[in-house]
C-alpha positions in Angstrom: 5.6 -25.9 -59.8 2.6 -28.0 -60.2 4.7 -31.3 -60.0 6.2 -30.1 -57.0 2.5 -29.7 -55.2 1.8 -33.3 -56.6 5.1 -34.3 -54.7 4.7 -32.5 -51.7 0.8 -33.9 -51.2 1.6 -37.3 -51.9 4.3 -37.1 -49.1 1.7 -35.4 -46.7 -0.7 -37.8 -48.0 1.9 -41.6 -47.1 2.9 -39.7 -43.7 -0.8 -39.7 -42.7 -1.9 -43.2 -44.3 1.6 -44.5 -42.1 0.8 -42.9 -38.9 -2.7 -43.5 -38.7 -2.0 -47.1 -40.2 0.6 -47.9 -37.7 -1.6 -46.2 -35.0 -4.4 -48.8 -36.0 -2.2 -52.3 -36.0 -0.2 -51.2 -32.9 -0.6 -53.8 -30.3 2.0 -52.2 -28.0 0.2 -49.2 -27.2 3.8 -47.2 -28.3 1.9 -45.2 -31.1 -0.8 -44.2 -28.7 1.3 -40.7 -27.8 0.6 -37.3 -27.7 2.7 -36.4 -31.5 0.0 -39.2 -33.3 -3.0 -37.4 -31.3 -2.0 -34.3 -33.6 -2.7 -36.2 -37.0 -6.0 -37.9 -35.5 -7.5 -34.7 -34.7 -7.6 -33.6 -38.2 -10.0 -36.7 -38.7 -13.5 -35.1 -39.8 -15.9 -37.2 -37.9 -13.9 -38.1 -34.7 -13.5 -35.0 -34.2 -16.5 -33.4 -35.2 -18.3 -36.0 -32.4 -16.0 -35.2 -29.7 -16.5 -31.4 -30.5 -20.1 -32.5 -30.1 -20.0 -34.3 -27.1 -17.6 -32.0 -25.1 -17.7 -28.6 -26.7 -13.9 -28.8 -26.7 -12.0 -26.1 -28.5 -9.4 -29.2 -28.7 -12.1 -31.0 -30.8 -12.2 -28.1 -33.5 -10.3 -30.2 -36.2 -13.4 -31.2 -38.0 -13.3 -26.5 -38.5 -10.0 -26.8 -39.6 -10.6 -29.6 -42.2 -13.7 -27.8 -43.5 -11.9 -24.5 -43.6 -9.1 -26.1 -45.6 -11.5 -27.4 -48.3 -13.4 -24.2 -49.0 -9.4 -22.6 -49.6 -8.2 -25.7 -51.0 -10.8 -28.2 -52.3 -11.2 -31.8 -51.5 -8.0 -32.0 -49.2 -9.5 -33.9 -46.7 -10.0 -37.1 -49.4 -6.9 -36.7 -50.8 -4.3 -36.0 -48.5 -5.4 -36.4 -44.8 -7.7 -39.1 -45.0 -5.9 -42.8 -44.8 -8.5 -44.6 -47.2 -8.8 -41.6 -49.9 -4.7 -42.4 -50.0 -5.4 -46.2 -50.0 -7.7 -45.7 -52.8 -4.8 -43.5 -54.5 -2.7 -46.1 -53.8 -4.6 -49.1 -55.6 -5.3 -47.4 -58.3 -1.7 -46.3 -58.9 -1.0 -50.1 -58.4 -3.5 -51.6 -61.1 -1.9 -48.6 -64.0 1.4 -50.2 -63.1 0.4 -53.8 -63.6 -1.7 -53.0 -66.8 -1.3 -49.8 -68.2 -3.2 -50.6 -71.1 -6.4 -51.2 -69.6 -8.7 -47.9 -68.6 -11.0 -48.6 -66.3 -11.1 -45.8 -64.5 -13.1 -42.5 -66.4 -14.4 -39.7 -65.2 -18.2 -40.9 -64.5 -20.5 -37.0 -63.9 -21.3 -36.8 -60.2 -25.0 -38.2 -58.9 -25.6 -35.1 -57.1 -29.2 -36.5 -56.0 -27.2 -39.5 -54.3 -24.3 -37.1 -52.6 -27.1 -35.1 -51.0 -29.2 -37.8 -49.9 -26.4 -39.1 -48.1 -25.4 -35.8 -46.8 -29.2 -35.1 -45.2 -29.4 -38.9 -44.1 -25.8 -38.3 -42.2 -26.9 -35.0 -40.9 -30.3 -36.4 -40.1 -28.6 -39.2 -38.0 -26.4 -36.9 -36.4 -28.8 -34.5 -35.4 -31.1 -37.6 -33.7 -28.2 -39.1 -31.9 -28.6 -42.2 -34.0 -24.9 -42.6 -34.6 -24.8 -45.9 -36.7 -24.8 -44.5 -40.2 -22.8 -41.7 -39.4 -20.2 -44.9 -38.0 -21.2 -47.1 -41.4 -20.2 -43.7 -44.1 -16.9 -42.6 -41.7 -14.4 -43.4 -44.0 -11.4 -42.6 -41.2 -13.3 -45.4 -39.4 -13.8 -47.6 -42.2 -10.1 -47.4 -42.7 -9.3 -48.7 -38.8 -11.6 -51.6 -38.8 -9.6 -53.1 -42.6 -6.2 -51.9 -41.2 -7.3 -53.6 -38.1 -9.2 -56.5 -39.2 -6.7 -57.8 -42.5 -2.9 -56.7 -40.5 -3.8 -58.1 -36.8 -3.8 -61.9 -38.1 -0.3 -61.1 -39.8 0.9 -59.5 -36.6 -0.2 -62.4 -34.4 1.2 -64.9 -36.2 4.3 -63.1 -36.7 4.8 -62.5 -33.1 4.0 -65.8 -32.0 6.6 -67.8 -34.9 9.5 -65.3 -34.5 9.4 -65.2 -30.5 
C-alpha cells in the first residue's frame, strides 16, 4: 500500500513539475488556458498575494495548500511544488550515477534559522516590502531557471529548424 502512495505522488508530483514547466518555457502563449490556471492556483505565494491584493475567494489556494499540510504534512514541497520535485529529481539522478557515494544524510533541522526566515517573510509581507518574500518563493524561483536555462534552447531551436 505504501508503494502505491509513493507511485501515485510521484505521478501527481511530474504532472505538476510538466505543467508548470511547460507553462514557464511557452513562448506561444498555448499553455496560458484556463485547465493550467487550476494547477497555478495551488502555488502558495501567488496565491496567497493575489488573495491579498483582491480578497478573492478564487485566490484561496494558498488555504487549501495549508489545510493539506496540517492532514497531510509537507505536500506542498513534495508533490505540488515544481522545484521540491526538481530537487527529487536530482537527487534520484546522482543515486543512479553513483550509488555508492552518500552524500545526502539526514542533517537535524536549524529551527532558529526556519523561524527567522519565517518572521523575516511574514515581516516583509506584512510591510508591503515584497522583495524577500519574491527572493524565498520557491514556485518563483522555479520560473525564472525554467525560464532563464530552456528559453536559449528554444530560440535556437526555433530559429535552425524553421
Amino acid at each position: 500500500m505504501r508503494h502505491q502512495l509513493k507511485k501515485l505522488r510521484v505521478a501527481v508530483s511530474l504532472l505538476f513539475f510538466l505543467v508548470i514547466g511547460l507553462y514557464f518555457i511557452d513562448f506561444t502563449g498555448s499553455w496560458h488556458s484556463k485547465p493550467t490556471h487550476l494547477f497555478l492556483h495551488l502555488q502558495f505565494i501567488p496565491s496567497l498575494l493575489q488573495f491579498l491584493g483582491t480578497f478573492s475567494a478564487v485566490a484561496l489556494g494558498f488555504a487549501l495548500v495549508i489545510l493539506l499540510t496540517l492532514l497531510f504534512g509537507r505536500i506542498y514541497c513534495s508533490t505540488i511544488c515544481p522545484l521540491g520535485t526538481l530537487q527529487d529529481l536530482f537527487i534520484y539522478l546522482s543515486k543512479k550515477i553513483s550509488p555508492k557515494r552518500k552524500i545526502y544524510k539526514y542533517k537535524e533541522p536549524s529551527n532558529w534559522l526556519r523561524y527567522g526566515f519565517l518572521v523575516l517573510t511574514a515581516a516583509s509581507l506584512a510591510s508591503g516590502f515584497i522583495l524577500p518574500v519574491n527572493l524565498l518563493d520557491p514556485y518563483s524561483a522555479f520560473g525564472k531557471m525554467g525560464h532563464n536555462l530552456a528559453w536559449p534552447v528554444i530560440t535556437l531551436g526555433n530559429t535552425c529548424f524553421r
